[in-house]
N, CA, C and O atoms as a GROMACS GRO file, in nm:
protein
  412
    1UNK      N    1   0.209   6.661   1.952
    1UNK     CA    2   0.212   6.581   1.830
    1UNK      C    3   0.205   6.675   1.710
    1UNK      O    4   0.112   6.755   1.694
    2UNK      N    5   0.336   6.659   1.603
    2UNK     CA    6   0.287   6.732   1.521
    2UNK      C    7   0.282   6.637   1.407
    2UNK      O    8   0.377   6.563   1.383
    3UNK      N    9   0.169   6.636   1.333
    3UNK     CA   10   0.162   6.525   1.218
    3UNK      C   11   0.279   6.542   1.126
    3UNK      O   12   0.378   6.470   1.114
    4UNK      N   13   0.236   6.692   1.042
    4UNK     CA   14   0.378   6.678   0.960
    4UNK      C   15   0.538   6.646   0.983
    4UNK      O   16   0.611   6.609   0.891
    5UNK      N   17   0.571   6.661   1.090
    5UNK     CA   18   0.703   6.609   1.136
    5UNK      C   19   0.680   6.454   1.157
    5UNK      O   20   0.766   6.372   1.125
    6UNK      N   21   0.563   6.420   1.210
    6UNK     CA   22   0.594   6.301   1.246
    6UNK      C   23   0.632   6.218   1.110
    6UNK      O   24   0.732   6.153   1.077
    7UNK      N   25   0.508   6.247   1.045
    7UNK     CA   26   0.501   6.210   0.916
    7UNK      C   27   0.610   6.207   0.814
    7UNK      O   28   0.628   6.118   0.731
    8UNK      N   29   0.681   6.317   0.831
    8UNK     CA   30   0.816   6.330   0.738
    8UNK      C   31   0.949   6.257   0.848
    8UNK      O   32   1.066   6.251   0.810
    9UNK      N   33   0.923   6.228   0.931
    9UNK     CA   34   1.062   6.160   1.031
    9UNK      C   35   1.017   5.995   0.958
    9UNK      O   36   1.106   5.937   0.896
   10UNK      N   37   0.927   5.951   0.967
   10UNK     CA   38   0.893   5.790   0.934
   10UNK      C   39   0.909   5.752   0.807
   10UNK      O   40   0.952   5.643   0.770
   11UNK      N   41   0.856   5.897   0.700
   11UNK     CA   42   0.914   5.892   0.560
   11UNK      C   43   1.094   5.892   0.540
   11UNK      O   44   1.132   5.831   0.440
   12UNK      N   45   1.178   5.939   0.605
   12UNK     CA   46   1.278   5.952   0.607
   12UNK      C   47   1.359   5.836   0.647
   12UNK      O   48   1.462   5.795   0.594
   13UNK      N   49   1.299   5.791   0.747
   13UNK     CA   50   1.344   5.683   0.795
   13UNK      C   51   1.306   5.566   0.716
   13UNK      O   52   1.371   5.467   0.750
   14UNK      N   53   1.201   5.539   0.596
   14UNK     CA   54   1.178   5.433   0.508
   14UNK      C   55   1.304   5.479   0.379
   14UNK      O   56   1.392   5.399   0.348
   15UNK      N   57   1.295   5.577   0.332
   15UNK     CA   58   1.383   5.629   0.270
   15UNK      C   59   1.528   5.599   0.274
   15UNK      O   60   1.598   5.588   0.174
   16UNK      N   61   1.576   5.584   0.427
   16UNK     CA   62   1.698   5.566   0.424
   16UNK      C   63   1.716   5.454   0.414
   16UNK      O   64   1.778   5.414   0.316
   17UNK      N   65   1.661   5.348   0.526
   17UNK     CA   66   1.658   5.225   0.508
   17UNK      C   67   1.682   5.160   0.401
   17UNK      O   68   1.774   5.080   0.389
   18UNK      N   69   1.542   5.212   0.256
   18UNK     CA   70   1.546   5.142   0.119
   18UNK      C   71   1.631   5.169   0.056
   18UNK      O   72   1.654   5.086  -0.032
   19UNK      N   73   1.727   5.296   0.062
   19UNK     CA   74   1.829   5.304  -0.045
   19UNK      C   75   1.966   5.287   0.019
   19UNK      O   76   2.072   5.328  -0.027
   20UNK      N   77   1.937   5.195   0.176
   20UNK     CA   78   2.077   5.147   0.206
   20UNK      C   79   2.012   5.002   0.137
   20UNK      O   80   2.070   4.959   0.038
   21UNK      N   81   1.919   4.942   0.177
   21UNK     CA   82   1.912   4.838   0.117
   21UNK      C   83   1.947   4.790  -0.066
   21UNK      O   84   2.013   4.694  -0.104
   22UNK      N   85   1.894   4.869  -0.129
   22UNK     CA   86   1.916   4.922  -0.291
   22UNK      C   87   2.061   4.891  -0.309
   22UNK      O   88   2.120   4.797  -0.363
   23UNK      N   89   2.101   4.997  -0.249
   23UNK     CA   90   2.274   5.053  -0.289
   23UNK      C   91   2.354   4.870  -0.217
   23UNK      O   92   2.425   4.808  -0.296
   24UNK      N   93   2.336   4.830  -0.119
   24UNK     CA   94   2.410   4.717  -0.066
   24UNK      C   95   2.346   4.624  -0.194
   24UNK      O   96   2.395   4.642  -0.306
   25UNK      N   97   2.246   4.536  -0.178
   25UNK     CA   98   2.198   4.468  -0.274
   25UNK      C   99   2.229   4.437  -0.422
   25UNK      O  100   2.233   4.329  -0.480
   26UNK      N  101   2.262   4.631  -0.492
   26UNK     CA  102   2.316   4.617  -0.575
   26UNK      C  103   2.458   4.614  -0.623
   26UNK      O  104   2.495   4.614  -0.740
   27UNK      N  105   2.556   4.609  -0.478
   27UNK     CA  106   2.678   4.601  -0.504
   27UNK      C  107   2.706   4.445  -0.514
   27UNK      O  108   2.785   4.386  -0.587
   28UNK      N  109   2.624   4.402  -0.428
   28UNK     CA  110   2.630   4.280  -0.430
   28UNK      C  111   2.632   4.217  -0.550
   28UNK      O  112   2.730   4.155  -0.592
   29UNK      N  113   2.505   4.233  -0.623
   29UNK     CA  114   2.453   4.206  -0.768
   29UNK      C  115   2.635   4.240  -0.819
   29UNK      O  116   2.712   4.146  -0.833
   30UNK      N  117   2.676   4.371  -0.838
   30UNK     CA  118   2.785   4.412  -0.910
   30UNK      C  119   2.907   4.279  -0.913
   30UNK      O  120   2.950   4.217  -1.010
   31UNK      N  121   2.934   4.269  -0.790
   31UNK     CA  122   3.043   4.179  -0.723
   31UNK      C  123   3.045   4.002  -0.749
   31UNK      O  124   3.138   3.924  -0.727
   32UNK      N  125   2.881   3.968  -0.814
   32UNK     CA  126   2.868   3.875  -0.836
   32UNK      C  127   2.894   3.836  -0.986
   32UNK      O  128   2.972   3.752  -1.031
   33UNK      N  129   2.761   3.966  -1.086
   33UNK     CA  130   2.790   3.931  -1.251
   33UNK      C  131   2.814   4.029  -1.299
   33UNK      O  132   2.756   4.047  -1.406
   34UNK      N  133   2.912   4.146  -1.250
   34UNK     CA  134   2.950   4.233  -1.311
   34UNK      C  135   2.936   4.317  -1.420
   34UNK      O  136   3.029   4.361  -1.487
   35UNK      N  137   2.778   4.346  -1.444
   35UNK     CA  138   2.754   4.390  -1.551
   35UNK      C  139   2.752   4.601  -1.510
   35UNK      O  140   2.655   4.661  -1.463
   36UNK      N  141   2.836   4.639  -1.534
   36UNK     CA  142   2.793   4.801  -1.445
   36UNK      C  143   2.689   4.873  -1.477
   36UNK      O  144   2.613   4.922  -1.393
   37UNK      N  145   2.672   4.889  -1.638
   37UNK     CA  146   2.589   4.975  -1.674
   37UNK      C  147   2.465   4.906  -1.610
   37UNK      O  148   2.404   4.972  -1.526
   38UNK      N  149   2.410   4.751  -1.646
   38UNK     CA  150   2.323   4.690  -1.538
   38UNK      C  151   2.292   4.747  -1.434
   38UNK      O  152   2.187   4.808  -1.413
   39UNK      N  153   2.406   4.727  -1.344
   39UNK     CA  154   2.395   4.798  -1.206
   39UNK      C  155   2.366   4.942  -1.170
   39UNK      O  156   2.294   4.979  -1.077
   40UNK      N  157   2.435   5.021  -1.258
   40UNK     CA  158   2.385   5.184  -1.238
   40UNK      C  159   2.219   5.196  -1.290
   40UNK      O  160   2.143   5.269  -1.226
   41UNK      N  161   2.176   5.129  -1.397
   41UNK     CA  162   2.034   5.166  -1.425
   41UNK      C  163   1.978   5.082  -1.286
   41UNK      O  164   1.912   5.145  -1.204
   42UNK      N  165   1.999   4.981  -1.269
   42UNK     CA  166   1.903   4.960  -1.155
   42UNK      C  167   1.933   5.006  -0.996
   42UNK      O  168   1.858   4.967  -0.906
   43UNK      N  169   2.035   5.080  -0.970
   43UNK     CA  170   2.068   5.141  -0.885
   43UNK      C  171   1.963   5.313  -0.926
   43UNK      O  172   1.893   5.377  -0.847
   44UNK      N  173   1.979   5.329  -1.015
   44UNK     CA  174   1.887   5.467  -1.049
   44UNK      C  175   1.756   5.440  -1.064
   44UNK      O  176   1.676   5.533  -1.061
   45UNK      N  177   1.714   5.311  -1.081
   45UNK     CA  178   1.566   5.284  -1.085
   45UNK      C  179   1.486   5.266  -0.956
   45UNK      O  180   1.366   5.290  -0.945
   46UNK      N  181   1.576   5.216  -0.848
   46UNK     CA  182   1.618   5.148  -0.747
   46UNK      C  183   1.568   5.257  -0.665
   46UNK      O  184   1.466   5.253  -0.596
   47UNK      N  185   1.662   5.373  -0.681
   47UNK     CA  186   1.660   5.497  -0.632
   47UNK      C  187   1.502   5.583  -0.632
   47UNK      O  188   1.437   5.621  -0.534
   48UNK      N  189   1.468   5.597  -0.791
   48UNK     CA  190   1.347   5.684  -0.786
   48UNK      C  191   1.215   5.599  -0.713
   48UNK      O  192   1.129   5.650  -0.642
   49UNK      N  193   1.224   5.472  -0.748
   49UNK     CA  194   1.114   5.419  -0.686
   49UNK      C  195   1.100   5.440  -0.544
   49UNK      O  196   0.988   5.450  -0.495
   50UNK      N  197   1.215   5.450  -0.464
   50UNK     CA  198   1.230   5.494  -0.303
   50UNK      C  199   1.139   5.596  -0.269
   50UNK      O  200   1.054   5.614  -0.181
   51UNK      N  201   1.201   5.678  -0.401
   51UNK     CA  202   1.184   5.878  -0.367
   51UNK      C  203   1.040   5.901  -0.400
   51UNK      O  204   0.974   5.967  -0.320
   52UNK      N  205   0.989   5.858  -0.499
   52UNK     CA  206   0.806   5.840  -0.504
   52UNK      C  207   0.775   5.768  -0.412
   52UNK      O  208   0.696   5.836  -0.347
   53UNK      N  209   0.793   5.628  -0.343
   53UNK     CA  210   0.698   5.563  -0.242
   53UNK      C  211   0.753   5.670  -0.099
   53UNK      O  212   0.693   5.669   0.009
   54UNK      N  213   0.845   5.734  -0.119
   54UNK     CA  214   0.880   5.783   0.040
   54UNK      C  215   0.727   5.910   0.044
   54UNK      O  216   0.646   5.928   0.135
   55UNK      N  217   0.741   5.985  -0.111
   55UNK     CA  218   0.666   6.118  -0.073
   55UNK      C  219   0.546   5.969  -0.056
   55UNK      O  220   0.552   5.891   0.040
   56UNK      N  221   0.478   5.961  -0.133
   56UNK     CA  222   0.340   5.901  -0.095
   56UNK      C  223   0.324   5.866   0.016
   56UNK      O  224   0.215   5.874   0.072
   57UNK      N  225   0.436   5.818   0.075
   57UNK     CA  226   0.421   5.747   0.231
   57UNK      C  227   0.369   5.871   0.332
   57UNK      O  228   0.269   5.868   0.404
   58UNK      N  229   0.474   5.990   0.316
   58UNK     CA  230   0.471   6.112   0.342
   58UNK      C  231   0.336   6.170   0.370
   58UNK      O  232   0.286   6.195   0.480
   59UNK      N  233   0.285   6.185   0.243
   59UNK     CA  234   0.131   6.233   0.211
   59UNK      C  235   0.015   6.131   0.299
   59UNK      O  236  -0.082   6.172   0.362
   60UNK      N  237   0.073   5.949   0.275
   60UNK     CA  238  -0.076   5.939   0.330
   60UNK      C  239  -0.050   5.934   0.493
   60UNK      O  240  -0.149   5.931   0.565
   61UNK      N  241   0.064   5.935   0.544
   61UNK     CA  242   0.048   5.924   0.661
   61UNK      C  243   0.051   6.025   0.718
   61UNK      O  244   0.022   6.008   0.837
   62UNK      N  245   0.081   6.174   0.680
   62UNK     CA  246   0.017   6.300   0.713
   62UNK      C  247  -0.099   6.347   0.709
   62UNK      O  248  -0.122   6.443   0.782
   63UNK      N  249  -0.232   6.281   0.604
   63UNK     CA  250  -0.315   6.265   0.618
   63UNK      C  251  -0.404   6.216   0.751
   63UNK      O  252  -0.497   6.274   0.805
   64UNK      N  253  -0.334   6.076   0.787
   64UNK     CA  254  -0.408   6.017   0.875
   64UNK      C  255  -0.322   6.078   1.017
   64UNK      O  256  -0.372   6.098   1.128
   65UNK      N  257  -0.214   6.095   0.985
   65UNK     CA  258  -0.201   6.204   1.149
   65UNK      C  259  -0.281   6.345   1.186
   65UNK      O  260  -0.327   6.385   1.293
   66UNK      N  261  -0.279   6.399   1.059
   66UNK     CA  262  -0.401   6.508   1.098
   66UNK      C  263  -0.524   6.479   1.164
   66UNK      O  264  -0.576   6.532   1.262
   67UNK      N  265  -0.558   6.385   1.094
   67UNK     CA  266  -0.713   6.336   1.105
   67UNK      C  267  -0.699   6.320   1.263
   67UNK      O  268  -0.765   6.394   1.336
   68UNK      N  269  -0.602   6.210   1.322
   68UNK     CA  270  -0.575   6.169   1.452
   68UNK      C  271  -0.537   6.298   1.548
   68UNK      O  272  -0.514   6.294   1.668
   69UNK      N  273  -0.537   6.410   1.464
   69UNK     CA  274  -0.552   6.534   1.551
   69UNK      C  275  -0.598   6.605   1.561
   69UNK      O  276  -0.574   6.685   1.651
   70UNK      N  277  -0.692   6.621   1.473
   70UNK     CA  278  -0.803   6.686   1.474
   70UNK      C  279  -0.925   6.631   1.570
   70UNK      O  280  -1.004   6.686   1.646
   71UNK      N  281  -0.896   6.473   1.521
   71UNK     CA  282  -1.019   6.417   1.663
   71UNK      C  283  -0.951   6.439   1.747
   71UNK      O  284  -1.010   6.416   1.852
   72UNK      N  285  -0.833   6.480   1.767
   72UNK     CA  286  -0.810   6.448   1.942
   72UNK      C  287  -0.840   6.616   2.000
   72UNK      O  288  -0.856   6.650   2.118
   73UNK      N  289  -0.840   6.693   1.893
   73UNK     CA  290  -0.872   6.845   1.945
   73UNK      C  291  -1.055   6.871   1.950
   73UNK      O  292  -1.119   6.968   1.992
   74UNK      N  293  -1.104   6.736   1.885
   74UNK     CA  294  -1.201   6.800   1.913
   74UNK      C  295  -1.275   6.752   2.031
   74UNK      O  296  -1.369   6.804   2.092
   75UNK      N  297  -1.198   6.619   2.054
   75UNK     CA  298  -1.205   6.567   2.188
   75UNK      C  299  -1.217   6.647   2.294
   75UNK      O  300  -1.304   6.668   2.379
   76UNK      N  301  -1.058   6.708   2.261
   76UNK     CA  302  -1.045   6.820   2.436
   76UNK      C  303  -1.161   6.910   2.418
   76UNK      O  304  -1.250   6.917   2.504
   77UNK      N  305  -1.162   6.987   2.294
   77UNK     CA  306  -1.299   7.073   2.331
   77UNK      C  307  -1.437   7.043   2.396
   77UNK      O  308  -1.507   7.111   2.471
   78UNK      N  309  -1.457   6.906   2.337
   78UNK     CA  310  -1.609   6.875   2.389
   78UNK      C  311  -1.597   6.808   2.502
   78UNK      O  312  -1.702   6.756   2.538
   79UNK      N  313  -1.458   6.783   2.607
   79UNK     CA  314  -1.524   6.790   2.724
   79UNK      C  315  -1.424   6.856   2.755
   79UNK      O  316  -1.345   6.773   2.800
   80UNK      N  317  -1.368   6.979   2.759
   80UNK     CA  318  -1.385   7.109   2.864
   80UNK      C  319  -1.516   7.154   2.843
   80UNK      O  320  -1.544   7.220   2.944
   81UNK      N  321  -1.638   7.153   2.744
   81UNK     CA  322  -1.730   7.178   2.712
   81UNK      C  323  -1.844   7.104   2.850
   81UNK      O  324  -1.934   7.140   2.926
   82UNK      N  325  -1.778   7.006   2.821
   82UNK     CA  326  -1.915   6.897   2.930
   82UNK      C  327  -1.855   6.936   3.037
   82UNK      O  328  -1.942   6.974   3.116
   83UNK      N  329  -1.719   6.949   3.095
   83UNK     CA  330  -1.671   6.986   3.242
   83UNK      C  331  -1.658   7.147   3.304
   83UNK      O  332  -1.616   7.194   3.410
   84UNK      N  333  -1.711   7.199   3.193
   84UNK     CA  334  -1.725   7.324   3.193
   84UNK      C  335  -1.888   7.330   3.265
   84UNK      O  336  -1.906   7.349   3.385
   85UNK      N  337  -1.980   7.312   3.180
   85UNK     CA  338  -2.118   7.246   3.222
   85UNK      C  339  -2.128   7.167   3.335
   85UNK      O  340  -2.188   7.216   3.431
   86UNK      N  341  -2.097   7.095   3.342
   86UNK     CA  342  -2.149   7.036   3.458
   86UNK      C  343  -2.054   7.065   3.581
   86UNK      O  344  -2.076   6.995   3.680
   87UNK      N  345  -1.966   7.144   3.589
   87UNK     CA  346  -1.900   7.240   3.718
   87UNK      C  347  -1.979   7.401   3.757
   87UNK      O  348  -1.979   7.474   3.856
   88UNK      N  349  -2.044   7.405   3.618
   88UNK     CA  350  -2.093   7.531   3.635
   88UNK      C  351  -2.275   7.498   3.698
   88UNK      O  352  -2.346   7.582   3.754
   89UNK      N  353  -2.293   7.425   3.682
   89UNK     CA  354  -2.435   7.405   3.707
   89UNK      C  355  -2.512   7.454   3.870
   89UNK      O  356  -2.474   7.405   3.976
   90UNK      N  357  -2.590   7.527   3.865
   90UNK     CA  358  -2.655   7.566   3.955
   90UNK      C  359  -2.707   7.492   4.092
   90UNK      O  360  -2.712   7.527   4.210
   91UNK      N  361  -2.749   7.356   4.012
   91UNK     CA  362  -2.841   7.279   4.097
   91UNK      C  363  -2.750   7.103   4.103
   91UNK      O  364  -2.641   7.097   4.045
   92UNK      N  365  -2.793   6.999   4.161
   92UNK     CA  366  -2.692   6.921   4.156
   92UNK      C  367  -2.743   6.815   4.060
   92UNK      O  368  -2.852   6.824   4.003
   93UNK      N  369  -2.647   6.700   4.042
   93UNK     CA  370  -2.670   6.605   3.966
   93UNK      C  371  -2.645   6.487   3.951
   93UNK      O  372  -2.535   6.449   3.908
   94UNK      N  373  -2.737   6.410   3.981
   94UNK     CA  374  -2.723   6.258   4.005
   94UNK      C  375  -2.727   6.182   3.859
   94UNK      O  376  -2.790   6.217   3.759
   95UNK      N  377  -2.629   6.052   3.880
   95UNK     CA  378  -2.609   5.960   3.784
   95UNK      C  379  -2.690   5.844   3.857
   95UNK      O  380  -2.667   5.818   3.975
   96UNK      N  381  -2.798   5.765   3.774
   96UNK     CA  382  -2.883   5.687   3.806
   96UNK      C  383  -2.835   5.616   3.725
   96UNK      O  384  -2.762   5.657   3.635
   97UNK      N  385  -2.889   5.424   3.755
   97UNK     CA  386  -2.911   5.317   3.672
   97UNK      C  387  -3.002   5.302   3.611
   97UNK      O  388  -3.014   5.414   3.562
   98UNK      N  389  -3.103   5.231   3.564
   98UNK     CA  390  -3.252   5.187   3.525
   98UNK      C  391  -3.307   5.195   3.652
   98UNK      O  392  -3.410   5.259   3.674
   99UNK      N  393  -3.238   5.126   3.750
   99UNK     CA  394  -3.328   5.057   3.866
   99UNK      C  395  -3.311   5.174   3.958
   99UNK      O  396  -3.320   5.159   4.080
  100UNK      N  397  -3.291   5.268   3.915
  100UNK     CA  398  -3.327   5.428   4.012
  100UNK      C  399  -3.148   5.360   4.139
  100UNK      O  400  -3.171   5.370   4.260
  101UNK      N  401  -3.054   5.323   4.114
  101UNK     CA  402  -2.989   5.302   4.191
  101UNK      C  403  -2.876   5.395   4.136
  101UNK      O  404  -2.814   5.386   4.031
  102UNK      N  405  -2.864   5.514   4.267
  102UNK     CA  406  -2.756   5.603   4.225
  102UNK      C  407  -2.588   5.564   4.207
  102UNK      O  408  -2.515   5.522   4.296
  103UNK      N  409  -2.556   5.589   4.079
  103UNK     CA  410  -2.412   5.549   4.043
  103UNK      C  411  -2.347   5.658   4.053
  103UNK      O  412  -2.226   5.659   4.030
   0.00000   0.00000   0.00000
């Protein structure tokens, strides 16, 4: 897993999506009341709003993929840590219930 790729493949993929959606939508708009200059400003407005929500998307969901990998590394460490320990142990070791009944 690598966050930043993942993170920038899902940004990319909202990205494309919204400015096929944008660009169709506004031809549409064009084809209906024909106003162009209309259409090019909101085709360019259309546009930047994509390109800011894509990075933000970018940023927070690289955020939370790190995070989701960092716990998962610290996962593996702390039990090769415990399976490290308790393979290495000298003497043996029982798992009990309350009621002294070995699990």
């Amino acid at each position: 897993m690598d966050p930043e790729r993942d993170a920038l493949r899902i940004a990319l993929y909202y990205a494309i999506f919204s400015l096929l959606w944008i660009l169709s939508s506004d031809h549409i708009l064009y084809l209906i009341a024909k106003p162009p200059l209309l259409v090019q400003l909101s085709i360019i407005k259309g546009s930047l709003f994509i390109l800011l929500t894509s990075l933000f998307l970018f940023a927070v969901l690289r955020l939370y993929l790190r995070s989701l990998s960092d716990k998962e590394k610290s996962l593996r460490i702390s039990e090769r840590k415990f399976r490290s320990l308790f393979m290495e142990l000298p003497v043996g070791v029982v798992l009990m219930d309350a009621d002294g009944k070995i699990l």
